[in-house]
C-alpha positions as CSV (number, residue, x, y, z in Angstrom):
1,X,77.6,118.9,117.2
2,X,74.0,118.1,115.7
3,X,74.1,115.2,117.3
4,X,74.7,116.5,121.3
5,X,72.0,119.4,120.1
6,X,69.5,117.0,119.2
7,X,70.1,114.6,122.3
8,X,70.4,117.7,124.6
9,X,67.7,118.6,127.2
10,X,65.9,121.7,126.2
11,X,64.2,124.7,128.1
12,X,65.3,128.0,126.5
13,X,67.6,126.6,124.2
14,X,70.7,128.2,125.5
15,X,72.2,124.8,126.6
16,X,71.9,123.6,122.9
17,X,73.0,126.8,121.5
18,X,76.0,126.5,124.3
19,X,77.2,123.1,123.0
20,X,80.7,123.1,120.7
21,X,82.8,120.8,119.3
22,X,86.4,121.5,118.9
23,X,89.0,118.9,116.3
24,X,92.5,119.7,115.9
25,X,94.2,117.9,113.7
26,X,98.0,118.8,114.1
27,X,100.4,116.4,111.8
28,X,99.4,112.7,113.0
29,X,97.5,113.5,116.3
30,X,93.7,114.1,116.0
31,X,92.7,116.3,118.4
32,X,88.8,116.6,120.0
33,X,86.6,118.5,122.6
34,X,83.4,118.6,123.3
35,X,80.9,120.5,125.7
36,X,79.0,123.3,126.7
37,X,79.7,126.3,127.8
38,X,76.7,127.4,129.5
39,X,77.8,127.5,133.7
40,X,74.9,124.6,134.7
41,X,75.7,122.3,131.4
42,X,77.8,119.9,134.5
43,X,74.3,120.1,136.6
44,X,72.2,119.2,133.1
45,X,75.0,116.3,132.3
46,X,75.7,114.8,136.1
47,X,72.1,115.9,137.9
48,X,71.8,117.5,141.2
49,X,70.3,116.0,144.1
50,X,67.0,117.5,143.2
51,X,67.3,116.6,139.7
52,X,68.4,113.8,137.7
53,X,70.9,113.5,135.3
54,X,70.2,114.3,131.7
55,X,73.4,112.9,129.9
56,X,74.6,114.8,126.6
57,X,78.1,115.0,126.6
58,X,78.9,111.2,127.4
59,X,76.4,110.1,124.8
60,X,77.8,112.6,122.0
61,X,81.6,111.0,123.1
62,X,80.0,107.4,122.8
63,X,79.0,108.2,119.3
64,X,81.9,109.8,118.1
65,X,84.1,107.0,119.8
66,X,81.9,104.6,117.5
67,X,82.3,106.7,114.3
68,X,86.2,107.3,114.7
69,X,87.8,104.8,112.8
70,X,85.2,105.9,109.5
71,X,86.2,109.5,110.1
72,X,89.9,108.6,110.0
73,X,89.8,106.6,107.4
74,X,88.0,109.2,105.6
75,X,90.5,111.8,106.6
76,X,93.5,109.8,105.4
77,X,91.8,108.8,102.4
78,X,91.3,113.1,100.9
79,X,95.1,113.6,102.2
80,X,96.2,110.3,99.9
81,X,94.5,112.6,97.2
82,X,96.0,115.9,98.1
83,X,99.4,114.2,98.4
């Protein structure tokens, strides 16, 4: 989540105060979402035909994507030591 906030285009803020980040984690399966819920974070993320694409959501999955196998192996690592 900080990272998509810092990345994020800013006007008023509400965009960045908008963005969430969602993990599930239900027996084996690893469950994540990510976006915004303010209705023109597509316009912000995509661009318009007046206005080009300010990507935040792609980035933030690109990053995570990169730092998955670290945050597993984390996770598996403090349920070894609960177990």
């Amino acid at each position: 989540l900080r990272y998509m906030q810092q990345i994020v285009a800013v006007d008023t803020g509400a965009l960045r105060e908008s963005c969430y980040v969602n993990v599930d984690i239900t027996g084996t399966k690893l469950s994540l979402e990510i976006g915004a819920t303010e209705p023109y974070a597509i316009y912000v993320e995509l661009g318009t035909f007046k206005t080009g694409a300010q990507p935040y959501i792609r980035p933030t999955f690109d990053f995570v994507v990169g730092i998955l196998p670290q945050i597993i192996n984390s996770e598996a690592a403090r349920r070894a030591a609960i177990s």
